[in-house]
C-alpha positions as CSV (number, residue, x, y, z in Angstrom):
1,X,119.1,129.4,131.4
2,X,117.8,126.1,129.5
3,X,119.0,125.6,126.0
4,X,116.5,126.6,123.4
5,X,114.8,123.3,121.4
6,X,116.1,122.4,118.0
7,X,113.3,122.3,115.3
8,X,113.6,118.3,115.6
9,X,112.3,118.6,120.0
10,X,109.5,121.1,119.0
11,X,107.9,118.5,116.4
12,X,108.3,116.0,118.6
13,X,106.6,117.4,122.1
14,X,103.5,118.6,119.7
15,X,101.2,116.3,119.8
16,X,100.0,117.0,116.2
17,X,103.8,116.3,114.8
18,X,104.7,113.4,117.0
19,X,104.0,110.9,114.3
20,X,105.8,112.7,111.5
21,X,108.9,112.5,113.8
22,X,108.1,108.7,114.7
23,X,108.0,108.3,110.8
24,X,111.5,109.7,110.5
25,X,113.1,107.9,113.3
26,X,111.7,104.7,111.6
27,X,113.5,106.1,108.3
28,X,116.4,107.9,108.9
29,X,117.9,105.4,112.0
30,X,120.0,103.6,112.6
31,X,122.3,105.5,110.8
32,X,123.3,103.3,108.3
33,X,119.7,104.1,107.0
34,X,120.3,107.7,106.2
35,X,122.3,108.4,103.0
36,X,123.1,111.2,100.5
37,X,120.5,112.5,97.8
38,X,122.6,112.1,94.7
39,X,119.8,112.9,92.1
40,X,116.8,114.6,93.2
41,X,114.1,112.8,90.6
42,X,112.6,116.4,90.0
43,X,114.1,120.0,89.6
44,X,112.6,121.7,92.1
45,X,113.3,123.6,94.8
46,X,113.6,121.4,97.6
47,X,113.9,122.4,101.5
48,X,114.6,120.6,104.9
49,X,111.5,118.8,106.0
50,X,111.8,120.3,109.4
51,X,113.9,123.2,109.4
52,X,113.0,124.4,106.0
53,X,116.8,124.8,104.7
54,X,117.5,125.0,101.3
55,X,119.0,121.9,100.0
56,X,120.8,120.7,96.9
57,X,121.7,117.0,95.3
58,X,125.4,115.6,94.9
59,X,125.0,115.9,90.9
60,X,124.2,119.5,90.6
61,X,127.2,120.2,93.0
62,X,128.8,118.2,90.7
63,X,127.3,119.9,87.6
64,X,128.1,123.3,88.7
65,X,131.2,122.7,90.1
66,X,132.5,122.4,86.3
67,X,131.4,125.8,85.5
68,X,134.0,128.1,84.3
69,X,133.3,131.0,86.7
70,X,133.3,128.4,89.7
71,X,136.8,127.8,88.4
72,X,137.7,131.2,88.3
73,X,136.9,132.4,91.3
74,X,138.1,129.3,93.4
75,X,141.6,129.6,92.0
76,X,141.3,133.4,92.7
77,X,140.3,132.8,96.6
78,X,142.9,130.5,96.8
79,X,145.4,133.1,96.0
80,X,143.6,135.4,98.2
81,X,143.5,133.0,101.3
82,X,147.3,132.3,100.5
83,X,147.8,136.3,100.9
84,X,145.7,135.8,104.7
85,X,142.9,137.3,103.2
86,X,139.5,136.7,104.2
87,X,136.9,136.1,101.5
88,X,133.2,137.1,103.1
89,X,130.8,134.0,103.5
90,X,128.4,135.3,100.3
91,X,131.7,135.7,98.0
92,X,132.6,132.6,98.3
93,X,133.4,130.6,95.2
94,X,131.2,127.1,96.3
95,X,128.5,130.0,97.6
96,X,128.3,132.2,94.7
97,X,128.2,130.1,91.7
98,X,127.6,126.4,93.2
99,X,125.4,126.1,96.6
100,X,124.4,129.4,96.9
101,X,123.5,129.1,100.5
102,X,121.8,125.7,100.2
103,X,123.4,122.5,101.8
104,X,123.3,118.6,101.2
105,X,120.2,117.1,101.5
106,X,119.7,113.3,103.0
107,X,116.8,110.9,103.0
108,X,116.2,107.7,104.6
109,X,114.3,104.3,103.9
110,X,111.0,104.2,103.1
111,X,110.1,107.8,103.0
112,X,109.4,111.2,100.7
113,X,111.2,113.0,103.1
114,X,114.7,114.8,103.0
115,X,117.0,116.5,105.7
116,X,119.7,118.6,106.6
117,X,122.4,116.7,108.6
118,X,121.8,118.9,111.6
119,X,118.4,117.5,111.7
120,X,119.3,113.9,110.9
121,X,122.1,114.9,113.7
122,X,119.0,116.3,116.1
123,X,116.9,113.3,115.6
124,X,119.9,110.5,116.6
125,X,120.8,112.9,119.7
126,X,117.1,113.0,120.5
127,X,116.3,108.8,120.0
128,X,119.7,108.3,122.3
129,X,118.6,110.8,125.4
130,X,115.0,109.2,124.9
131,X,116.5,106.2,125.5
132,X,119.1,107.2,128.7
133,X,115.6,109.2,129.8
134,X,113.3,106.1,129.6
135,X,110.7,107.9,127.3
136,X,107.9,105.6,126.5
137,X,108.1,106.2,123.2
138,X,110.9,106.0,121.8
139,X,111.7,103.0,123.6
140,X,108.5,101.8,121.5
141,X,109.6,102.8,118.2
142,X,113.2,101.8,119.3
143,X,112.0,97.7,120.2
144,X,109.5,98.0,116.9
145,X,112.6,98.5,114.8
146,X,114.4,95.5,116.3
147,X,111.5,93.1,115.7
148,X,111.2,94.6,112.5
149,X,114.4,94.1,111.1
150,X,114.1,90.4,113.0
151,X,111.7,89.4,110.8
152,X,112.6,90.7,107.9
153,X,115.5,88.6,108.2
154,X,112.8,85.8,108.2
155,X,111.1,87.2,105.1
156,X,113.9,88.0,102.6
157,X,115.5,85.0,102.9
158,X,115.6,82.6,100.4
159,X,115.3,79.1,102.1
160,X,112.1,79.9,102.6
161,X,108.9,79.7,100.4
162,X,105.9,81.6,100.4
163,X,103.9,79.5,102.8
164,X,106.6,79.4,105.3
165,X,107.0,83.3,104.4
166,X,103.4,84.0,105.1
167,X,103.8,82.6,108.7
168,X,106.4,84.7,109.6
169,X,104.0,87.9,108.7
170,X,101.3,86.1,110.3
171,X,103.6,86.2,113.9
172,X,105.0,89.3,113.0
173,X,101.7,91.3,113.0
174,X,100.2,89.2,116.2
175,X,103.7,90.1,117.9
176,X,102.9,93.9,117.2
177,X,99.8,93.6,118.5
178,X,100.4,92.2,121.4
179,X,104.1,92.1,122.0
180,X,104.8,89.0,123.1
181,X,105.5,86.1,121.5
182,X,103.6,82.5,122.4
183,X,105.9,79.4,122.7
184,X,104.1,78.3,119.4
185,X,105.2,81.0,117.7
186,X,108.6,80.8,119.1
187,X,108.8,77.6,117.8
188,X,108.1,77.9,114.6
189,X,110.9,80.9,114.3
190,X,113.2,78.3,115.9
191,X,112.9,75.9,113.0
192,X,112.3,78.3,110.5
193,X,115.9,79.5,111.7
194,X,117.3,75.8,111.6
195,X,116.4,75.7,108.2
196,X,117.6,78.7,107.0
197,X,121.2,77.8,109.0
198,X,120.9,74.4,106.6
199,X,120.3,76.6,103.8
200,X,123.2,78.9,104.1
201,X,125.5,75.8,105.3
């Protein structure tokens, strides 16, 4: 019997989510990318982006981890727990009075978007078996995000002024578009990259 597809595999193999996932590939990994929402910059409600969990910020945990009946009830569970009782999920301390069910929410670079860990756990499972799998796209995304981050190594560095700057976005796109690289334009990264080796020396 075949395992049932996360919420993260369904997106992808519709043709009418692909990109969304694509986007949040591009945003969420590698996983140094993805990091914890400490402040949402609103007070709503918020929810998963793909599974549509309820999530909540580090500083409300934080806010309502300080309340008086959080208190109360955590030190009485503890006692309870102590005794090798069991306290029910729902009448739980953190559930009751701090979380109430949601969980952590995590975004990634460049995007709106937030996540569940299970779903920021779904996508990197899903990129690596892409990968082992040879899936076209993936391996697309995947060698867009390394010339990406190539470049912007190029662009944000400081030994270089605008005009040199402006080459490297001019290579950049025509590499996109074609990907490949001429010997000219390899050329110019070469000593672009001597330079900035100078600079940091």
């Amino acid at each position: 019997m075949s395992e049932e597809k996360n919420a993260i595999q369904k997106l992808y193999e519709d043709p009418k989510s692909k990109g969304f996932i694509n986007h949040l590939i591009m945003s969420y990994l590698p996983i140094y990318k993805t990091e914890k929402v400490f402040n949402f910059s609103d007070k709503n409600p918020h929810k998963c982006n793909v599974c549509q969990h309820d999530l909540i910020d580090v500083q409300t945990v934080f806010d309502k981890s300080r309340d008086t009946d959080y208190m109360k009830d955590s030190i009485h569970e503890m006692a309870e727990s102590i005794q090798g009782k069991e306290i029910p999920y729902e009448e739980k301390a953190i559930i009751k009075h701090v979380t109430h069910g949601a969980i952590l929410a995590w975004t990634g670079e460049k995007t709106t978007t937030f996540l569940c860990m299970e779903c920021v756990k779904n996508l990197l499972e899903m990129v690596t078996n892409g990968l082992m799998t040879d899936d076209k796209n993936i391996i697309w995304i995947t060698n867009k995000m390394k010339r990406d981050q190539l470049f912007s190594s190029f662009k944000e560095n400081p030994a270089l002024n605008k005009e040199e700057v402006k080459k490297v976005d001019e290579i950049h796109k025509r590499v996109d578009r074609k990907k490949v690289a001429t010997f000219g334009d390899l050329e110019v990264l070469q000593n672009l990259k001597a330079k900035m080796e100078a600079g940091n020396s």
